[in-house]
C-alpha positions in Angstrom: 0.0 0.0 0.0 2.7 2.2 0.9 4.1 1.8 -2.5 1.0 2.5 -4.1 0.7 6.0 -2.6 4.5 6.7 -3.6 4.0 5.5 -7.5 0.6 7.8 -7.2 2.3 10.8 -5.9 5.0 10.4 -8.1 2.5 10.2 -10.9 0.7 13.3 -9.6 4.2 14.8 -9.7 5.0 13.7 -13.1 2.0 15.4 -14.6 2.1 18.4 -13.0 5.5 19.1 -14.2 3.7 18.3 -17.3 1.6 20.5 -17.1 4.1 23.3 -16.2 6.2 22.7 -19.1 4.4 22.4 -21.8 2.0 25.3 -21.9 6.0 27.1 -21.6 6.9 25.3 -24.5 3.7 26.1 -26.5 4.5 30.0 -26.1 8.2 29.9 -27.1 6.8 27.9 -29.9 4.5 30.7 -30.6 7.0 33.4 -30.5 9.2 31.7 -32.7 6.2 31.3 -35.2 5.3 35.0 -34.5 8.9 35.9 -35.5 8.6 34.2 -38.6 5.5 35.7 -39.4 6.7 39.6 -39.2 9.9 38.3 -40.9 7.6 37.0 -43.7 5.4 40.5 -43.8 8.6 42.5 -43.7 10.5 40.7 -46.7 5.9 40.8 -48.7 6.4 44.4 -47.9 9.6 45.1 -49.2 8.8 42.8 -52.0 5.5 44.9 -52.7 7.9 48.4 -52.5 10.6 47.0 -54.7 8.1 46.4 -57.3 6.4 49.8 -56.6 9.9 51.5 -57.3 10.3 49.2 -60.4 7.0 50.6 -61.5 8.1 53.9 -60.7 11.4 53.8 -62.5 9.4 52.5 -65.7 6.6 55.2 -65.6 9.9 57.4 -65.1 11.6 56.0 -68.0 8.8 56.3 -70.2 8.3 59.9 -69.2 11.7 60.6 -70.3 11.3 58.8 -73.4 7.8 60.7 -73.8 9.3 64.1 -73.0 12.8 63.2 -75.3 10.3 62.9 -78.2 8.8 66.2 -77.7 11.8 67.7 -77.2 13.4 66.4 -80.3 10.1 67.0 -82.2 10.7 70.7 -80.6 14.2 71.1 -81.2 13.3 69.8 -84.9 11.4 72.3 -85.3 13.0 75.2 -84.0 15.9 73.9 -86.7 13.3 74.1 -89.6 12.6 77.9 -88.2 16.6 78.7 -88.0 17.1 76.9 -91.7 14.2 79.4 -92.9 15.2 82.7 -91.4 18.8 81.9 -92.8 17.1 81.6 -96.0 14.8 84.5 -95.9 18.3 86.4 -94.4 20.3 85.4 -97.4 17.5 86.6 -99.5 16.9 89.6 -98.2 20.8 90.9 -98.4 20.6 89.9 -101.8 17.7 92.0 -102.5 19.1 95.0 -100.3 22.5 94.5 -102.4 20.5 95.0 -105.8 18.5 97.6 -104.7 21.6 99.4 -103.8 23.4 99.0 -106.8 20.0 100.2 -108.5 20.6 103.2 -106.5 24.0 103.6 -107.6 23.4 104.0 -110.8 20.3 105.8 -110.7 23.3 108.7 -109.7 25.5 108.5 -112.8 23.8 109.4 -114.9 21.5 111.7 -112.7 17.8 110.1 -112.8 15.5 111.4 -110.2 13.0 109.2 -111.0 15.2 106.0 -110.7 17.0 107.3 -107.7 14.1 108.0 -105.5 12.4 104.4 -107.1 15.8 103.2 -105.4 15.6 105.1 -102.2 12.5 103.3 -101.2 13.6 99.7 -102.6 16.9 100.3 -99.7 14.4 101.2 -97.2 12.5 98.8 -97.6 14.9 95.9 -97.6 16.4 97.3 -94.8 13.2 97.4 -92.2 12.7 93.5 -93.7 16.7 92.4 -92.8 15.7 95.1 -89.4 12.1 92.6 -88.8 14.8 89.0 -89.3 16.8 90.4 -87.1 14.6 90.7 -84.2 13.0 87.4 -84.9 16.8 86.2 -84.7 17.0 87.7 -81.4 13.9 86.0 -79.9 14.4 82.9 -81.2 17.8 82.9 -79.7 16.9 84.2 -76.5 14.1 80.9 -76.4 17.1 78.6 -76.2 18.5 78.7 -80.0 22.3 78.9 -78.8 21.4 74.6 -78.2 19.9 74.3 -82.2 23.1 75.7 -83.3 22.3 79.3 -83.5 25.7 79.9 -82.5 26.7 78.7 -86.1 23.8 80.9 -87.1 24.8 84.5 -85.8 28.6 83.7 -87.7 27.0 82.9 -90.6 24.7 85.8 -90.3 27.4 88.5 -89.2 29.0 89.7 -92.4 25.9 90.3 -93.4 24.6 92.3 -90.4 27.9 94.3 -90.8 27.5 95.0 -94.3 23.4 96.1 -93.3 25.3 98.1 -90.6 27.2 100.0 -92.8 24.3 100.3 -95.8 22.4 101.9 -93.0 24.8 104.1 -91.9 25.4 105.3 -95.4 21.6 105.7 -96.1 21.6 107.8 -92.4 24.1 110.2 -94.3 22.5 110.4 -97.0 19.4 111.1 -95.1 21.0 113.7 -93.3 22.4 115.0 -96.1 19.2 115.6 -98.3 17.2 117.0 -95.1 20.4 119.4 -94.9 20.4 120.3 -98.6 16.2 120.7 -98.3 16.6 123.4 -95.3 19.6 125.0 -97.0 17.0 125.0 -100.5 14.8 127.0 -98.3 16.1 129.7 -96.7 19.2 130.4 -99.3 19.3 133.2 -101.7 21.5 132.7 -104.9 24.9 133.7 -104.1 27.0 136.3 -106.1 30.1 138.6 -105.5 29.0 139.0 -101.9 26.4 136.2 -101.5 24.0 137.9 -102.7 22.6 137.7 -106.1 23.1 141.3 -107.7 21.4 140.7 -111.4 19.6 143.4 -113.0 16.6 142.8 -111.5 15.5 139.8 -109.0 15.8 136.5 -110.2 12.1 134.9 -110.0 11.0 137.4 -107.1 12.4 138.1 -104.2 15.8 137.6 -102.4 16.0 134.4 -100.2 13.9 131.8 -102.0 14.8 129.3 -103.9 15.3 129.4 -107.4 12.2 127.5 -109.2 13.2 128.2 -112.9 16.1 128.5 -114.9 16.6 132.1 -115.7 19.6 134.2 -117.5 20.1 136.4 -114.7 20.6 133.1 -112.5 23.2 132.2 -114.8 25.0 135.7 -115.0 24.9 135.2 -110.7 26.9 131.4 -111.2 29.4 133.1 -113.6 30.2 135.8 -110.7 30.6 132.6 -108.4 33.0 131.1 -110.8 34.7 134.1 -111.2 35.5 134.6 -107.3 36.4 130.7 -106.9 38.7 130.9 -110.1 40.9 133.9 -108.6 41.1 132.9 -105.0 42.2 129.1 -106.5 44.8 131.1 -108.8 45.9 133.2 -106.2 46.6 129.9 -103.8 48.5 128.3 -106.6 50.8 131.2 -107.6 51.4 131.6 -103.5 52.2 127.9 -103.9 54.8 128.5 -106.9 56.3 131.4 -105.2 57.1 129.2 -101.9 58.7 126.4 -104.4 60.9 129.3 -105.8 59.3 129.0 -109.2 61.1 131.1 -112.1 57.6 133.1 -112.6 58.3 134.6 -115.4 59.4 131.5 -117.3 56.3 130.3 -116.4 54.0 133.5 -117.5 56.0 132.8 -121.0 55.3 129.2 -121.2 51.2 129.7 -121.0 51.4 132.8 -123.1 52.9 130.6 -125.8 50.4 128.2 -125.5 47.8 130.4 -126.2 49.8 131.6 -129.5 48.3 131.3 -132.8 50.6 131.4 -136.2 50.2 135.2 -136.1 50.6 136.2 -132.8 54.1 136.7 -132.6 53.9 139.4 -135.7 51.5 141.5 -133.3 51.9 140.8 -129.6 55.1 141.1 -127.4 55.3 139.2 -124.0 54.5 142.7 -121.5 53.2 140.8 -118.4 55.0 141.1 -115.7 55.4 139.1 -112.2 52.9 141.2 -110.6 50.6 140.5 -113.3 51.5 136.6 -113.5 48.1 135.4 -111.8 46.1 136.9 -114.6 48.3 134.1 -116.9 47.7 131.5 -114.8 44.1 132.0 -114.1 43.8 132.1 -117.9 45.7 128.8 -117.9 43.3 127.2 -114.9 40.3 128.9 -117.0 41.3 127.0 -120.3 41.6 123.6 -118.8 38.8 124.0 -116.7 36.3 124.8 -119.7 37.2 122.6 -122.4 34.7 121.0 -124.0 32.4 123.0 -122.3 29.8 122.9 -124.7 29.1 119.3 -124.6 26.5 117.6 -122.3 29.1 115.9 -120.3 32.1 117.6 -120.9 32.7 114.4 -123.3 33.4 112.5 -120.6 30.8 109.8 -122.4 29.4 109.9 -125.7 25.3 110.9 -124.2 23.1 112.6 -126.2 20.5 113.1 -124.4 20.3 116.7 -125.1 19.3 115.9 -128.5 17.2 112.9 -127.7 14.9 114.1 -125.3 15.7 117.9 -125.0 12.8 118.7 -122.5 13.4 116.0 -120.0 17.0 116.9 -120.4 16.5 120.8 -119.1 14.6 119.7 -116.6 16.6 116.7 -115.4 19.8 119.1 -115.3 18.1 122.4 -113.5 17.0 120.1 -111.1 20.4 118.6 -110.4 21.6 121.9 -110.0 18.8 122.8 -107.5 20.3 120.1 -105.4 24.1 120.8 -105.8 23.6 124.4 -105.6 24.3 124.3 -101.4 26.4 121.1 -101.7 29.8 121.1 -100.1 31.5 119.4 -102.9 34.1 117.7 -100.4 30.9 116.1 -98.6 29.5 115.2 -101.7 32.4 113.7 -103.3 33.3 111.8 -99.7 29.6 110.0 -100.0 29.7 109.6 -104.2 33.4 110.2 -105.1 32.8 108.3 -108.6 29.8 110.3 -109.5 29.9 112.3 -112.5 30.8 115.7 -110.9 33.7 113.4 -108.4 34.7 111.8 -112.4 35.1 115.9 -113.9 36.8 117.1 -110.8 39.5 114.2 -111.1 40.3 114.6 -114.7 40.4 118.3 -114.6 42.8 118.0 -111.8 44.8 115.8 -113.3 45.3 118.3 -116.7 46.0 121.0 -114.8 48.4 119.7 -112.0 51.1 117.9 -114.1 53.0 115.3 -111.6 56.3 117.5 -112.1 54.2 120.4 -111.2 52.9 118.5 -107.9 55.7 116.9 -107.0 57.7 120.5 -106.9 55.2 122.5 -105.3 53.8 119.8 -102.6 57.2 117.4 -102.6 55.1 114.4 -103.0 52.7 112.7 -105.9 50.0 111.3 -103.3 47.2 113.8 -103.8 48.2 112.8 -107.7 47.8 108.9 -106.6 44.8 109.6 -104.5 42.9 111.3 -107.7 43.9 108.9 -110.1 42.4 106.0 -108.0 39.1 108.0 -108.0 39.5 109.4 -104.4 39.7 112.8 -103.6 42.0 114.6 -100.6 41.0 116.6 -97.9 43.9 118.7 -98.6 43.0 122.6 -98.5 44.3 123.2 -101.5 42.2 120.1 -103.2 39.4 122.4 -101.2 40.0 125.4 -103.1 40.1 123.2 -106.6 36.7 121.6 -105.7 35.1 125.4 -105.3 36.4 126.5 -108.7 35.0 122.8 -109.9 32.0 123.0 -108.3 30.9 126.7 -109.5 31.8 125.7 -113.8 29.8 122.3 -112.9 27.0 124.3 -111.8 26.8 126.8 -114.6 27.6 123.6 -117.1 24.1 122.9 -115.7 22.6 126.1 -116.3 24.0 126.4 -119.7 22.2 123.2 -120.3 19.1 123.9 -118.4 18.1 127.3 -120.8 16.6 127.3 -123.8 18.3 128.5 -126.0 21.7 127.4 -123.9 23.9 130.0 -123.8 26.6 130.5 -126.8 30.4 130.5 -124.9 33.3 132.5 -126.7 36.6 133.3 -125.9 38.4 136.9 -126.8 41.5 135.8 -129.4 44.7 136.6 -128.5 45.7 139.9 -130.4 42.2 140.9 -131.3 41.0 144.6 -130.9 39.5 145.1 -127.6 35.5 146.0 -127.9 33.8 146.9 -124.8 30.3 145.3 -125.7 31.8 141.8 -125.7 35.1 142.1 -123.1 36.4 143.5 -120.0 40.0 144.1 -118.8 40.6 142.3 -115.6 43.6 145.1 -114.9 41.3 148.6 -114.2 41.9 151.1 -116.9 42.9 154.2 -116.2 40.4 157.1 -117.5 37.4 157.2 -119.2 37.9 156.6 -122.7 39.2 153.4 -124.6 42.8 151.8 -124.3 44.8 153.3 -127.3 46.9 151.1 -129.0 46.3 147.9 -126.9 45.0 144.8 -128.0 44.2 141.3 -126.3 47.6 139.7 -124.7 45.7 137.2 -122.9 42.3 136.0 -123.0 41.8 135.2 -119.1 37.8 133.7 -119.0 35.2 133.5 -121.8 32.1 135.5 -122.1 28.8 133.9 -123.0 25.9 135.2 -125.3 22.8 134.7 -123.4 19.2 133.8 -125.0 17.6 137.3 -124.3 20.3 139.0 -126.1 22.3 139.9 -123.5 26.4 139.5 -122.9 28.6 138.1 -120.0 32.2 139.9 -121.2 34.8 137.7 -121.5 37.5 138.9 -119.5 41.1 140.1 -120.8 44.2 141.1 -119.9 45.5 144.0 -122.2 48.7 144.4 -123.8 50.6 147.6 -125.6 50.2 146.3 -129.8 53.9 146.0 -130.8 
């Protein structure tokens, strides 16, 4: 019995230590399963996250593909625009570069009608290439420097420089005509004293602009011409005294120029050194007017004044409306190839031998400067233009009346007669020189259209 109640308690013992330890195994067990359960949510929910990026990066992707498309398509497109400006560029420089050379021409010889037909083509190619331009400027502000506007602007450049300088030259010209147009209205024609001192007032009163070609307008440019040719004359013979010229020599050589077969039976050389300018403004006189009577000084074979003699009047007063208040070294500085720049270089060139130059200035380059079509700003290329300047102007005259004026020139030797000549040395007394005659026939006179004379002007010699 006793051994009953130990294997019972024993039992009892058994199970309760049993039960003790198994409920503690159940809840480790749990834990452990607990573990594995949050492991196996954490690695689903990186799992589900590391698919969500993957998604992410695609969408991404094709969201950079998507906006590279657009961009190329953009950038395409912006190419297309730069190709196209280039193009209307090119274009337009082209048609700036005719009109100009339309304008050019529409100067020599003088066409109004073409020049101001011209004037507005230049304009108006200009305020297109002005309109490209600022489309240029946008476009590359948008982000063109990436489409290669870079390559653009240095192909563009020359171009805009060449516009830069067509403008400029236009601006000039501009100025220039809006100068000319204020000088046109307020000027009176100039004479001895810059004032016009005719007989009576040429086309009413003083201080408006000349609106038809008159006589008494051209007796007023042949008193300009007058004034310039002595003040040149004087300047030259100052120039020949500083180079130590033998005057006299010189006086001898232009009298025997103007010789004819006869001369030396009734005139004797009786000018002297203080006389010597009146033979060499006789000498600047002679080279200045030949061919005189032609309407171009032959410097082309026109005939326009036979053609069309009406348009031709017209076409020449008007030119000599516009030149009238011209500074000719302006003029020449903007046009130096014009007609008037063409006369003033070959009549510089016959009356200033290189010898002659080369003596009195020590040098040839105002010779090399003319014969390349330029002209110096010298002041003594100054006082030449004046002279130039004042026979152009009353070549235009001459051709702008109708009838033109009749030029003639007092023979050396001839009996002097008051109604056609005038002695440029002041005669003592009232009556007429006795026993003189022409030594030198200084300028020539004109016969006008309403009968009148300009004197051709003489330098008087005792007859041998």
């Amino acid at each position: 019995m006793a051994n009953k109640v130990s294997n019972f308690t024993d039992l009892i013992q058994r199970v309760t230590a049993s039960c003790l330890l198994n409920p503690l195994v159940r809840i480790d067990e749990l834990d452990n399963q607990s573990v594995e359960y949050l492991k196996s949510e954490k690695d689903y929910e990186s799992q589900v996250l590391e698919e969500e990026e993957e998604e992410s990066e695609l969408e991404e992707e094709e969201e950079e593909k998507g906006f590279e498309i657009l961009k190329r398509k953009k950038d395409l497109k912006k190419m297309m625009e730069s190709e196209a400006l280039m193009s209307e560029m090119f274009d337009a420089v082209s048609d700036l570069k005719k009109a100009y050379v339309s304008l050019q021409e529409a100067h020599s010889p003088w066409d109004p009608v073409k020049m101001s037909v011209a004037d507005v083509a230049v304009v108006k190619e200009l305020k297109r290439i002005g309109r490209l331009k600022e489309r240029f400027r946008r476009m590359s502000r948008s982000g063109g420097e990436r489409m290669g506007f870079a390559g653009l602007r240095e192909a563009v450049a020359p171009y805009e420089e060449t516009v830069e300088e067509l403008k400029r030259e236009v601006k000039a010209k501009e100025a220039e005509v809006e100068n000319l147009k204020e000088k046109l209205r307020s000027m009176s024609v100039s004479g001895k004293k810059g004032k016009l001192q005719p007989k009576r007032k040429v086309n009413g009163s003083q201080g408006h602009v000349p609106v038809a070609a008159v006589p008494e307008l051209f007796e007023a440019t042949m008193s300009q011409v007058k004034e310039t040719s002595k003040s040149f004359t004087s300047l030259l013979l100052s120039r020949m005294r500083s180079a130590h010229w033998d005057i006299a020599a010189a006086v001898r050589s232009i009298e025997s120029a103007t010789n004819t077969p006869n001369d030396h039976e009734n005139t004797t050389s009786a000018i002297g050194s203080h006389h010597a300018k009146y033979a060499l403004e006789s000498y600047i006189s002679r080279k200045f007017f030949h061919s005189f009577d032609h309407e171009t000084f032959y410097m082309d074979g026109s005939l326009s004044s036979l053609l069309n003699p009406d348009q031709f009047r017209r076409d020449c007063f008007t030119q000599f409306r516009d030149m009238n208040s011209m500074d000719p070294t302006e003029l020449l500085g903007i046009m130096p190839t014009c007609q008037f720049g063409q006369f003033c270089s070959k009549r510089y060139l016959s009356i200033m031998h290189p010898k002659m130059e080369e003596s009195l200035f020590g040098d040839l380059e105002q010779n090399r400067l003319v014969s390349a079509g330029n002209h110096p700003r010298s002041e003594f290329y100054g006082h030449f233009l004046k002279v130039a300047k004042a026979i152009w102007l009353l070549h235009l005259l001459a051709f702008s009346l109708d009838p033109s004026p009749s030029m003639f020139m007092a023979t050396k030797g001839a009996e002097f007669q008051t109604e056609y000549m005038e002695s440029v040395v002041r005669l003592s007394g009232r009556g007429l020189p006795v026993g003189q005659i022409v030594g030198i026939p200084v300028s020539p006179g004109f016969k006008l259209g309403n009968g009148s004379f300009i004197k051709a002007r003489v330098y008087l010699v005792p007859r041998k």
